[in-house]
N, CA, C and O atoms as CSV, one atom per row, in Angstrom:
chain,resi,resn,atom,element,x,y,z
A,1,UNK,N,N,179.348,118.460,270.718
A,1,UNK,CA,C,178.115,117.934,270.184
A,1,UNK,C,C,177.271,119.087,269.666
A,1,UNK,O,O,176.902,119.913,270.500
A,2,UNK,N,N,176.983,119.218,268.627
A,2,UNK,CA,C,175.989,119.603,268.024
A,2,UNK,C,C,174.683,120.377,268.464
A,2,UNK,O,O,173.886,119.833,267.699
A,3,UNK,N,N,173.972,121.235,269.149
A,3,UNK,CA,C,172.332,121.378,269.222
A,3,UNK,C,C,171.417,122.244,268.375
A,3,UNK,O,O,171.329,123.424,268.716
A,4,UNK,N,N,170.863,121.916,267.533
A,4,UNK,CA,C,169.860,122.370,267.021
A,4,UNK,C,C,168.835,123.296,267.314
A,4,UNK,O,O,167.697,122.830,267.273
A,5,UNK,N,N,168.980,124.770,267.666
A,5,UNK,CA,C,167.803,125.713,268.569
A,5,UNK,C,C,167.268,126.622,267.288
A,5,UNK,O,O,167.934,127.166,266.407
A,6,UNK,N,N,165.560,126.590,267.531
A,6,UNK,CA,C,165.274,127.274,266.731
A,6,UNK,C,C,164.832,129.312,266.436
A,6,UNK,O,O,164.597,130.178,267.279
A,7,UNK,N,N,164.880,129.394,265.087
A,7,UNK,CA,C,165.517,130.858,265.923
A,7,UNK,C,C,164.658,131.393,264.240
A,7,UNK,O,O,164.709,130.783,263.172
A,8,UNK,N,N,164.033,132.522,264.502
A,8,UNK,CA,C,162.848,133.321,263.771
A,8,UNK,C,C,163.665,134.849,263.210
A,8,UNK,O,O,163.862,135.859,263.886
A,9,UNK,N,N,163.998,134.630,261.913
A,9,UNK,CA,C,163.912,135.582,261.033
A,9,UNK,C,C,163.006,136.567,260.656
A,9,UNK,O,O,161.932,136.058,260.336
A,10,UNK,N,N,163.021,137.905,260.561
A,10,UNK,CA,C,162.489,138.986,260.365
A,10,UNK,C,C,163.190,139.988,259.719
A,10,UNK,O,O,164.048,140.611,260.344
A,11,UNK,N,N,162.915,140.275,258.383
A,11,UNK,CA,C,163.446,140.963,257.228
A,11,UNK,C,C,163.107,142.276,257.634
A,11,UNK,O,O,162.068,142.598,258.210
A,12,UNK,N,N,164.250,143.180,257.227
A,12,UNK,CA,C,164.258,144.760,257.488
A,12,UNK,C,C,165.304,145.449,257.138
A,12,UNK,O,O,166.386,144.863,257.104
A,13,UNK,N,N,165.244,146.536,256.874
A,13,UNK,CA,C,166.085,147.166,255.729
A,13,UNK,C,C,166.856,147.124,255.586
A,13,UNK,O,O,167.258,147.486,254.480
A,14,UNK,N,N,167.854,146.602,256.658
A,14,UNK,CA,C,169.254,146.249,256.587
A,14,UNK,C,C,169.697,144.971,256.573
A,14,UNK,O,O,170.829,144.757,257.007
A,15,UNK,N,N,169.035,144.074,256.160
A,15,UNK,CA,C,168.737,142.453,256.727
A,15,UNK,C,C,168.028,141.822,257.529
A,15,UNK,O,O,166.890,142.205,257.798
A,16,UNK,N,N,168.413,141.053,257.907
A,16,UNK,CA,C,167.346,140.489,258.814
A,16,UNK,C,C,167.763,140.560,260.792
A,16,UNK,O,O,168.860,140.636,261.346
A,17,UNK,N,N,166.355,140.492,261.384
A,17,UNK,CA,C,166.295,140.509,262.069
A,17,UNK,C,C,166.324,139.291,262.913
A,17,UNK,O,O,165.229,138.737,262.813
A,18,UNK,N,N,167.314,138.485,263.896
A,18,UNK,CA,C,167.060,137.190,264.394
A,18,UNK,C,C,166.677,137.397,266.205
A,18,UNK,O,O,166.952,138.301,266.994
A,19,UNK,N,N,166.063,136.325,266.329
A,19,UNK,CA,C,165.020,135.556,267.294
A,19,UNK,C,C,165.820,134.938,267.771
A,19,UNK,O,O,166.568,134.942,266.794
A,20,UNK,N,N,166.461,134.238,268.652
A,20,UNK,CA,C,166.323,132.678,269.688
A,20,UNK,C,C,165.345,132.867,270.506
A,20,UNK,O,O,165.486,133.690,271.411
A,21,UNK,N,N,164.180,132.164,270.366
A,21,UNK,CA,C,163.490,132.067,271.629
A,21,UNK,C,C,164.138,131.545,272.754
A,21,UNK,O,O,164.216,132.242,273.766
A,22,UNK,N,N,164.513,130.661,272.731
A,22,UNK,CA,C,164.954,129.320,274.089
A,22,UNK,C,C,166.228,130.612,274.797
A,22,UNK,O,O,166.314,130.808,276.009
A,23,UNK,N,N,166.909,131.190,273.990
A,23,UNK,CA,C,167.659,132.219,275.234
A,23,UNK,C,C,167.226,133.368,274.972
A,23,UNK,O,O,167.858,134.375,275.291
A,24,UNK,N,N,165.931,133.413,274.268
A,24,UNK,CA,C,165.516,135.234,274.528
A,24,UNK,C,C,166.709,136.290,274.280
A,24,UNK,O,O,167.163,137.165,275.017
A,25,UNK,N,N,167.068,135.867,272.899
A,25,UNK,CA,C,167.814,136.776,272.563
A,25,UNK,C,C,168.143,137.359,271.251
A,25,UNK,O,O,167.668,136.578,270.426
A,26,UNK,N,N,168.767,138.423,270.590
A,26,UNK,CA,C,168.273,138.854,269.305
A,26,UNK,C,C,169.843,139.392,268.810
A,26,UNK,O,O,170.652,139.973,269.533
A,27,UNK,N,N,169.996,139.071,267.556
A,27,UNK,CA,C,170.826,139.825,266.862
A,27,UNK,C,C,170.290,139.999,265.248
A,27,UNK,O,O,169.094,140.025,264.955
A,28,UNK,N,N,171.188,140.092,264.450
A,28,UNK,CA,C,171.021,140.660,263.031
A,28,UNK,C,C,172.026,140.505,262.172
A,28,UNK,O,O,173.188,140.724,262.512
A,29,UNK,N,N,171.570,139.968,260.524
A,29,UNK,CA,C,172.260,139.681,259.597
A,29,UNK,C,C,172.426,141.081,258.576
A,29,UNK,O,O,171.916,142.176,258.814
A,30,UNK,N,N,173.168,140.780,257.535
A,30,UNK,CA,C,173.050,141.906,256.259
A,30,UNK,C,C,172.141,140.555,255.061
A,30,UNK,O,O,171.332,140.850,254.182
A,31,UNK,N,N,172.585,139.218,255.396
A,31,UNK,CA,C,171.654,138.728,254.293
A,31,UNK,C,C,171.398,137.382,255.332
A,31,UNK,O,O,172.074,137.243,256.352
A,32,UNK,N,N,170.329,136.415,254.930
A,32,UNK,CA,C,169.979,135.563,255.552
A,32,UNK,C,C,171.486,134.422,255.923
A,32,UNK,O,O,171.345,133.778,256.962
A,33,UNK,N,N,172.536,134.233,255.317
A,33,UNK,CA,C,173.410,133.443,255.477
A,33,UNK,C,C,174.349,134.339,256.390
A,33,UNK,O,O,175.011,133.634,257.152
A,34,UNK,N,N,174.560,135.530,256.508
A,34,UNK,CA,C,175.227,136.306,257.498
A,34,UNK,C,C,174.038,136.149,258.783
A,34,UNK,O,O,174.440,135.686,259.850
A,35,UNK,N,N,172.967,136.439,258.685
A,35,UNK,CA,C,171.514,136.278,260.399
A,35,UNK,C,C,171.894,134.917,260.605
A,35,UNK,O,O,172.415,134.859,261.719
A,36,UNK,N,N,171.877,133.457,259.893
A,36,UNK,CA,C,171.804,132.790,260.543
A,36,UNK,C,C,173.307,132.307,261.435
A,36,UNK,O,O,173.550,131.836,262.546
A,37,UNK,N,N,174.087,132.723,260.256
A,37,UNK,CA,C,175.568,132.625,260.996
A,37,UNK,C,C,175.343,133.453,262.299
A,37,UNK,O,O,174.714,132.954,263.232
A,38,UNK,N,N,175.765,134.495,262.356
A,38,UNK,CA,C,175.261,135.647,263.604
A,38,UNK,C,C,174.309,134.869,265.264
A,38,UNK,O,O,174.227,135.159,266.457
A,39,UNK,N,N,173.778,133.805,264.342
A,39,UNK,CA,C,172.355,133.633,265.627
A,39,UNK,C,C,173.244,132.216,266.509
A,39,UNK,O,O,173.175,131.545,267.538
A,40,UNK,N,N,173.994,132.365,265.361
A,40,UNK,CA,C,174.976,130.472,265.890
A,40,UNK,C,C,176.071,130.859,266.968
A,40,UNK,O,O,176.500,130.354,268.005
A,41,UNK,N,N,176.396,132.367,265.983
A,41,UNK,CA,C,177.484,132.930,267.470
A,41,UNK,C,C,176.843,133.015,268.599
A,41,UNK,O,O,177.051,132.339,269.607
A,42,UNK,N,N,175.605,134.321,268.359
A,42,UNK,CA,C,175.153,134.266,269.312
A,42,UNK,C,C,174.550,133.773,270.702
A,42,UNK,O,O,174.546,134.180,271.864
A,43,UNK,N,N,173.788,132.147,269.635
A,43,UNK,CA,C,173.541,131.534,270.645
A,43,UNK,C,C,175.003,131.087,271.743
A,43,UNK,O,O,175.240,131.395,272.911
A,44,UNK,N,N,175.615,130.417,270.950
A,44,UNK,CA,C,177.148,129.678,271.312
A,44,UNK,C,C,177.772,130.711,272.652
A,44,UNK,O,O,178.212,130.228,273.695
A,45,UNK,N,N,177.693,132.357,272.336
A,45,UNK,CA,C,178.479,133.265,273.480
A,45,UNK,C,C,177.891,133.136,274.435
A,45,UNK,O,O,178.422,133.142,275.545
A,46,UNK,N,N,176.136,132.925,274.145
A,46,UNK,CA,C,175.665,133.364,275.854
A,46,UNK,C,C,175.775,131.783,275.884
A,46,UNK,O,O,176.088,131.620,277.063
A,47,UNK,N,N,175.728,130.794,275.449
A,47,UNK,CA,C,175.865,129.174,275.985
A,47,UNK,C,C,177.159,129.047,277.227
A,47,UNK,O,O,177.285,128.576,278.358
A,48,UNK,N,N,178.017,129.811,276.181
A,48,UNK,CA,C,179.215,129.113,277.327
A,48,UNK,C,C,179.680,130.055,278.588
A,48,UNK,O,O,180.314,129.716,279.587
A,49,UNK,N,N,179.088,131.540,278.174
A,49,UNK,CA,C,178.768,132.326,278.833
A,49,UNK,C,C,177.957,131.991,280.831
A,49,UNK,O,O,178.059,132.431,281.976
A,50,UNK,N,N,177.220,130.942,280.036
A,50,UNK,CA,C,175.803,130.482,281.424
A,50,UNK,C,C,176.821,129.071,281.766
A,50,UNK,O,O,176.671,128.573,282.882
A,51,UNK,N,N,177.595,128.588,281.051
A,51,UNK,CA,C,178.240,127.363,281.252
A,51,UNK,C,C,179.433,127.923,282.500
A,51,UNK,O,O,179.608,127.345,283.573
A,52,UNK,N,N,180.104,129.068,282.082
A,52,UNK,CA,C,180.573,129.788,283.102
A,52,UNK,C,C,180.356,130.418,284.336
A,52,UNK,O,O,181.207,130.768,285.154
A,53,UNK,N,N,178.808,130.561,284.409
A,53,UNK,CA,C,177.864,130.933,285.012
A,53,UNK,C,C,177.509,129.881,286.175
A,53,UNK,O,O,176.830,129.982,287.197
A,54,UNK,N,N,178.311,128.734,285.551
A,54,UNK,CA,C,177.573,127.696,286.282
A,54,UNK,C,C,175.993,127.242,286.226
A,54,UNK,O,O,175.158,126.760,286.992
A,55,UNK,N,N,176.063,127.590,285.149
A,55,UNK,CA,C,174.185,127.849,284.995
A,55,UNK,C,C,173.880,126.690,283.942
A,55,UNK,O,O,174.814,126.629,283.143
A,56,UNK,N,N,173.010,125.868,283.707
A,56,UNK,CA,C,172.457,125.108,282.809
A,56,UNK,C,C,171.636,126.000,281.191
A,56,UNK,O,O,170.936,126.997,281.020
A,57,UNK,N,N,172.267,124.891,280.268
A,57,UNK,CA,C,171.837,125.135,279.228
A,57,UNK,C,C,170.127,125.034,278.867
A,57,UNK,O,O,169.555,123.977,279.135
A,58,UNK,N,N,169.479,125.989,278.354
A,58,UNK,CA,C,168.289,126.020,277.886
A,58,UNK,C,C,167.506,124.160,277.284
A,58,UNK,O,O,167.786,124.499,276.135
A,59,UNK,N,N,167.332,123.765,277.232
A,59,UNK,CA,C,166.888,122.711,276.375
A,59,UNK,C,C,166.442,123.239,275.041
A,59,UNK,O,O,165.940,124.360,274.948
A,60,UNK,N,N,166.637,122.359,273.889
A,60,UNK,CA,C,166.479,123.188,272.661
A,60,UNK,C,C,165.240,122.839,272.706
A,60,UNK,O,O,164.906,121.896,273.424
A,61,UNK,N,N,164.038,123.748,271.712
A,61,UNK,CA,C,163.142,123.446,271.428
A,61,UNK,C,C,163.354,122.500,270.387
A,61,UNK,O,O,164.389,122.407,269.728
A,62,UNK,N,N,162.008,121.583,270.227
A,62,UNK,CA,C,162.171,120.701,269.083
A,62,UNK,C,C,161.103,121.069,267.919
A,62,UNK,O,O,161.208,120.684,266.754
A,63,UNK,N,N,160.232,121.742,268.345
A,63,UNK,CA,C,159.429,122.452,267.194
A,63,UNK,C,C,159.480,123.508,266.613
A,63,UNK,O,O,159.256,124.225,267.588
A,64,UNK,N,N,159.643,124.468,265.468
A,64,UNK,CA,C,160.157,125.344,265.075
A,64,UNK,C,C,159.061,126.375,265.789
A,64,UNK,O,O,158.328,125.721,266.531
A,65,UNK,N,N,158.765,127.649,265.785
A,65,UNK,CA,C,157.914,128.541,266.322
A,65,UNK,C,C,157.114,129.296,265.140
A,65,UNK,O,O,157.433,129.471,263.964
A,66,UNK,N,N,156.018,129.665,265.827
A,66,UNK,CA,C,155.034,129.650,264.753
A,66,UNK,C,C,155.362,131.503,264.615
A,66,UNK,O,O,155.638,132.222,265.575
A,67,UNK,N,N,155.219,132.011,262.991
A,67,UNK,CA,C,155.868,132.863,262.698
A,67,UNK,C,C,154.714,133.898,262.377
A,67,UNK,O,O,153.580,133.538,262.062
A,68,UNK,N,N,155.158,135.372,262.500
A,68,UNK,CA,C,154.332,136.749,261.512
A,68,UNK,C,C,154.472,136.442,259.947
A,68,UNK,O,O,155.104,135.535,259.406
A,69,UNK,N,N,153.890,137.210,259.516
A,69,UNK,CA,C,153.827,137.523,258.019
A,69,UNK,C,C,155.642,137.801,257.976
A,69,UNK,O,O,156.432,138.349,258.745
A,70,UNK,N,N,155.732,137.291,257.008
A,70,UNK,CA,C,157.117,137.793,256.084
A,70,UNK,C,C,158.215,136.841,256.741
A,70,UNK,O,O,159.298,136.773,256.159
A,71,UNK,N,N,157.998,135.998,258.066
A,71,UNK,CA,C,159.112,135.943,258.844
A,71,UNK,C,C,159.120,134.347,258.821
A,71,UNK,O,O,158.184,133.549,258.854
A,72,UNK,N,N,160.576,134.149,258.749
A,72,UNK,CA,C,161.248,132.283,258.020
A,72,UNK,C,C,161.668,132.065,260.200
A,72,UNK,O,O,162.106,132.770,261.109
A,73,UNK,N,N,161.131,130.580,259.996
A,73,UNK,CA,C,161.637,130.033,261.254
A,73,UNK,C,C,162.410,128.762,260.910
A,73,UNK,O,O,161.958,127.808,260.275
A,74,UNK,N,N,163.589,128.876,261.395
A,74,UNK,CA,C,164.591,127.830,261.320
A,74,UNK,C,C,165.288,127.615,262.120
A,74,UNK,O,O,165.520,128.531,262.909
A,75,UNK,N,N,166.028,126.172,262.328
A,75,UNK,CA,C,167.316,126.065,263.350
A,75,UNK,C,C,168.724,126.008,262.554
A,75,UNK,O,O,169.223,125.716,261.468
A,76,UNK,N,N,169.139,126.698,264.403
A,76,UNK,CA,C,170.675,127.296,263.772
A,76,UNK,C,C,171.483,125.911,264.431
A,76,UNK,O,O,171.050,125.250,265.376
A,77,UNK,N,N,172.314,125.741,263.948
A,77,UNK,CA,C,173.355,124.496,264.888
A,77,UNK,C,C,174.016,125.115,265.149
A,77,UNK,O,O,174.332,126.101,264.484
A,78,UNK,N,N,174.618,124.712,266.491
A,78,UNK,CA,C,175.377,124.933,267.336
A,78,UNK,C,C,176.316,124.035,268.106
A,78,UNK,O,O,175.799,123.052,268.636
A,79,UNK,N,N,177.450,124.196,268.232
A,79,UNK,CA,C,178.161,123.396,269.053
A,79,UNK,C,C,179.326,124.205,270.259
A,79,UNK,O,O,180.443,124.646,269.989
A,80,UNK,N,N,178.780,124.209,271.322
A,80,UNK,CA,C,179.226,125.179,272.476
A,80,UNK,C,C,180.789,124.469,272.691
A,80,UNK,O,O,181.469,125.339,273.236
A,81,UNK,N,N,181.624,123.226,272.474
A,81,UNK,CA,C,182.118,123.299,273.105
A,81,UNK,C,C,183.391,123.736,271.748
A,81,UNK,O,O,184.394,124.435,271.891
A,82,UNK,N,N,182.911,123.057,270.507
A,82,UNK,CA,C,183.800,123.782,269.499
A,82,UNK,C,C,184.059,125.650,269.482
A,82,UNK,O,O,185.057,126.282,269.136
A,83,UNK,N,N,182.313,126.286,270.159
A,83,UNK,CA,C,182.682,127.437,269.893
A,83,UNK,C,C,183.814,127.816,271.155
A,83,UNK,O,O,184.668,128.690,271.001
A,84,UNK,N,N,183.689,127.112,272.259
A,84,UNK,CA,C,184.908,127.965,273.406
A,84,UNK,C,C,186.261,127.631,272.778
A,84,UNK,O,O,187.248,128.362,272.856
A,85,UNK,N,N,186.202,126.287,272.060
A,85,UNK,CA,C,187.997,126.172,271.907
A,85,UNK,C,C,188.324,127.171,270.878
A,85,UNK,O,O,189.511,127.496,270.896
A,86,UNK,N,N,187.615,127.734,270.007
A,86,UNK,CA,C,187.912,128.905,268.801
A,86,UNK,C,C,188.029,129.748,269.498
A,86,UNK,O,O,189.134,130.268,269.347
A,87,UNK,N,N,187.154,130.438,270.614
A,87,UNK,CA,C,187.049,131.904,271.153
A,87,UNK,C,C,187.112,132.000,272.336
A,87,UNK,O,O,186.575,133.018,272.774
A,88,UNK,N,N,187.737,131.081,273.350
A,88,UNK,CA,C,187.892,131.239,274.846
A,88,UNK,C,C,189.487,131.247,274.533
A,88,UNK,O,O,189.956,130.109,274.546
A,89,UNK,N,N,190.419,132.271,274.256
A,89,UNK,CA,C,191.769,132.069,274.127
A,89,UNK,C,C,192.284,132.779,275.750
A,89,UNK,O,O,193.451,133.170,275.741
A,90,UNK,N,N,191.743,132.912,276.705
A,90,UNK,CA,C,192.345,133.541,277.940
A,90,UNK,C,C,193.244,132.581,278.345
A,90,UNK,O,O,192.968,131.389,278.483
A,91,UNK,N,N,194.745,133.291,278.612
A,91,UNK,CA,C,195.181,132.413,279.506
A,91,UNK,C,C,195.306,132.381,280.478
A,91,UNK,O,O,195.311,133.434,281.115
A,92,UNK,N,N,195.511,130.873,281.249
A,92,UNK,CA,C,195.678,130.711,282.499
A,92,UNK,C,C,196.995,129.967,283.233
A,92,UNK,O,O,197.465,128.845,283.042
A,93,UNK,N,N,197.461,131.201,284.287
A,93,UNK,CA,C,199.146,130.777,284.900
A,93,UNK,C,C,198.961,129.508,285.144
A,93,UNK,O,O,197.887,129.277,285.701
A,94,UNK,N,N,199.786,128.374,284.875
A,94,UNK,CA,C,199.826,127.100,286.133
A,94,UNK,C,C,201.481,126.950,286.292
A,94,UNK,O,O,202.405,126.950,285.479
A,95,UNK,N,N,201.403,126.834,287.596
A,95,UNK,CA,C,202.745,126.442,288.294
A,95,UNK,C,C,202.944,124.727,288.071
A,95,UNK,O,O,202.291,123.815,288.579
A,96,UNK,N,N,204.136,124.664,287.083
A,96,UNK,CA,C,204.799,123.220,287.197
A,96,UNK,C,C,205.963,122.786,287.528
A,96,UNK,O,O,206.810,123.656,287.728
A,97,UNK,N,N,206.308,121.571,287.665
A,97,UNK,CA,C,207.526,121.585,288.214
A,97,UNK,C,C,208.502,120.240,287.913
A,97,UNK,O,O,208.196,119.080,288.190
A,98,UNK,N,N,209.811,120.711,287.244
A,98,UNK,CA,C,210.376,119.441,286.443
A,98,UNK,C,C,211.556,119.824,286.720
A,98,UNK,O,O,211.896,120.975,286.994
A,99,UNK,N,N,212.450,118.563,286.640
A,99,UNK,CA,C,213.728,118.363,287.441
A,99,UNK,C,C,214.458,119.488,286.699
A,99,UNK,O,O,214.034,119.932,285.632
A,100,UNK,N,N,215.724,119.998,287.384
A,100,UNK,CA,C,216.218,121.100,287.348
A,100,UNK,C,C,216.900,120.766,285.759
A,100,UNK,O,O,216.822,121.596,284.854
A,101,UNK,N,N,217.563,119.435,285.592
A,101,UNK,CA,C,218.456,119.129,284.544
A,101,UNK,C,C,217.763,119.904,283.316
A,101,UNK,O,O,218.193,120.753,282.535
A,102,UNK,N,N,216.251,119.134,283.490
A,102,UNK,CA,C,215.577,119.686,282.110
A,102,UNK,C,C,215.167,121.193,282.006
A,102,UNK,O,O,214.769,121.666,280.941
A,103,UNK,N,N,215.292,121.998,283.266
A,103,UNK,CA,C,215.215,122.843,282.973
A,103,UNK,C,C,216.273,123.899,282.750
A,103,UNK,O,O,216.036,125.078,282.489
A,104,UNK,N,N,217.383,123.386,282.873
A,104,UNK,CA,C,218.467,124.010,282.516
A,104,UNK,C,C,218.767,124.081,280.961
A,104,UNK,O,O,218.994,125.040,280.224
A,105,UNK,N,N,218.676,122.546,280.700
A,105,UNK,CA,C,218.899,122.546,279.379
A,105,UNK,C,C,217.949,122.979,278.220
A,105,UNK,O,O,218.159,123.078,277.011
A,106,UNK,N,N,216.573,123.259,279.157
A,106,UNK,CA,C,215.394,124.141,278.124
A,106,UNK,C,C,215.971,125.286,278.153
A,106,UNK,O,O,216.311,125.693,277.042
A,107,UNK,N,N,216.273,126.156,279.289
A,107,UNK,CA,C,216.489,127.513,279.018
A,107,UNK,C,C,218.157,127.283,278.060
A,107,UNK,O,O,218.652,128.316,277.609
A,108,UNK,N,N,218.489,126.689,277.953
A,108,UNK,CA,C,219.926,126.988,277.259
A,108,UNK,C,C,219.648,126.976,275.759
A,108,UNK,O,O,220.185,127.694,274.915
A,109,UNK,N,N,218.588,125.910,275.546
A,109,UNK,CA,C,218.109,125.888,273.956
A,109,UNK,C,C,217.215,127.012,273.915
A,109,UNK,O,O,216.988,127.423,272.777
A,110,UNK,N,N,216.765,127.492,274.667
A,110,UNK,CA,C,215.526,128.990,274.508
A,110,UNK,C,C,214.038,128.259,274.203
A,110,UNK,O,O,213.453,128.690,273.209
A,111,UNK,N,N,213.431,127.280,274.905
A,111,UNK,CA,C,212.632,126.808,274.882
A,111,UNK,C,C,211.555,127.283,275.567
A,111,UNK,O,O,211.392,127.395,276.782
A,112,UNK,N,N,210.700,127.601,274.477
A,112,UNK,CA,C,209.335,128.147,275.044
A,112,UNK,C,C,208.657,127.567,275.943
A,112,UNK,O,O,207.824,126.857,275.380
A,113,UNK,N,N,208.523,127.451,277.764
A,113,UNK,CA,C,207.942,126.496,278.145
A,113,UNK,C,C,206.292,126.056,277.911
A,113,UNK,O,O,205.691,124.984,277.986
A,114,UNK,N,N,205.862,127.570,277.562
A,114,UNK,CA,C,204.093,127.400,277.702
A,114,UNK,C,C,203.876,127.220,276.473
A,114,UNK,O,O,202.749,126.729,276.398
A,115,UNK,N,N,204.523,127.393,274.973
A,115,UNK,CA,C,204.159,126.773,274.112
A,115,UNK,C,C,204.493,125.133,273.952
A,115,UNK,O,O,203.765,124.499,273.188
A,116,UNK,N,N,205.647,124.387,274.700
A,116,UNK,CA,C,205.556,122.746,274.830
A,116,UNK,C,C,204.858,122.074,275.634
A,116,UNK,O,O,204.799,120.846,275.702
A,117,UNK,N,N,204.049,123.204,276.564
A,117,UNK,CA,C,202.931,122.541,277.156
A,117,UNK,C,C,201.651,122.331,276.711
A,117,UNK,O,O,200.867,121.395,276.867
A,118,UNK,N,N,201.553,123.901,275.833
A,118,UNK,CA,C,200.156,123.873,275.108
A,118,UNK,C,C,200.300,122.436,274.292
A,118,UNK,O,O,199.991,121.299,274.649
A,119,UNK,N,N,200.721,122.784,273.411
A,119,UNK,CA,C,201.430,121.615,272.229
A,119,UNK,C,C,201.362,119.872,273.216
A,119,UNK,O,O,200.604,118.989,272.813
A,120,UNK,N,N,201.769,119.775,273.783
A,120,UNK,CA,C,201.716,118.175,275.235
A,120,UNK,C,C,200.489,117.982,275.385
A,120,UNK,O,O,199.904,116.912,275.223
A,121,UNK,N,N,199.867,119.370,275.816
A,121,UNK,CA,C,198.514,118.999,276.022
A,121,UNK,C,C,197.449,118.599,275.143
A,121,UNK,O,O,196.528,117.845,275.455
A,122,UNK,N,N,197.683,119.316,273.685
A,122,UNK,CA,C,197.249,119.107,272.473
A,122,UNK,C,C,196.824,117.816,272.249
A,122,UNK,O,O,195.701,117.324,272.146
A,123,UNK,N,N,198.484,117.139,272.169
A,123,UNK,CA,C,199.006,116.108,271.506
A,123,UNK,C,C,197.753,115.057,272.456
A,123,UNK,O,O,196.795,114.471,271.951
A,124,UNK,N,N,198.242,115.080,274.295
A,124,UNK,CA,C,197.926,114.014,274.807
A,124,UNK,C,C,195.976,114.452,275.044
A,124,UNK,O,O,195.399,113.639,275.766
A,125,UNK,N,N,195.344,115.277,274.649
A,125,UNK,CA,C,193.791,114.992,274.711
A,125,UNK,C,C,193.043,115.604,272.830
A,125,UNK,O,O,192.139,116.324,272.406
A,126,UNK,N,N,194.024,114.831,272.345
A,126,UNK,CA,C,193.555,114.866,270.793
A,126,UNK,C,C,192.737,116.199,270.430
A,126,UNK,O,O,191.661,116.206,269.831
A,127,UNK,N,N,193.277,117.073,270.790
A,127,UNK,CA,C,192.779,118.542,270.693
A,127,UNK,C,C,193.330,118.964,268.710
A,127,UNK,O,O,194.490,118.924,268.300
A,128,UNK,N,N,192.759,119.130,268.325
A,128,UNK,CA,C,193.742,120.015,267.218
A,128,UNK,C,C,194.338,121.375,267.201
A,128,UNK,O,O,195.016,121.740,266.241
């Protein structure tokens, strides 16, 4: 799902400078379509970051924040759980266990077991 957090631009010699208020946190573009991209990662790493944390997500603000001279306030979208399936690639061992037949005849064809599981798992929770 989608959240909308708003996040304060500040121009400077190398681009811009970005804001999230709601996680108090800052990064930087080379042009406004690179800052706001940048602020979407950003927000998204420390999201799933605190999600790991066991920690609750910020609530987005719903009003944009009131700005300095020179400086654009906008929201970035975000979607935390699209960003972990792109960039949480760690894997993790699991022990399974299937009758010997099939596993004889996997290793005889050279069957990758953890890629027909990834792929199973894919298939059966409509993952792409």
């Amino acid at each position: 799902m989608k959240t909308a957090y708003p996040i304060i631009l500040t121009p400077n010699e190398g681009g811009y400078l970005v804001y999230a208020p709601d996680f108090n946190i800052n990064t930087e573009g080379r042009d406004l379509a690179d800052a706001m991209e940048m602020a979407a990662d950003a927000i998204s790493l420390c999201g799933i970051t605190l999600q790991d944390m066991g920690q609750e997500l910020p609530p987005a603000s719903s009003a944009l924040p009131k700005c300095g001279e020179g400086e654009i306030a906008v929201f970035a979208l975000v979607d935390f759980d699209a960003y972990r399936r792109a960039n949480d690639m760690r894997a993790v061992r699991k022990n399974v266990t299937i009758p010997n037949y099939l596993n004889e005849l996997a290793v005889k064809a050279g069957i990758n077991f953890s890629q027909v599981l990834q792929e199973g798992l894919k298939q059966c929770l409509g993952v792409p």
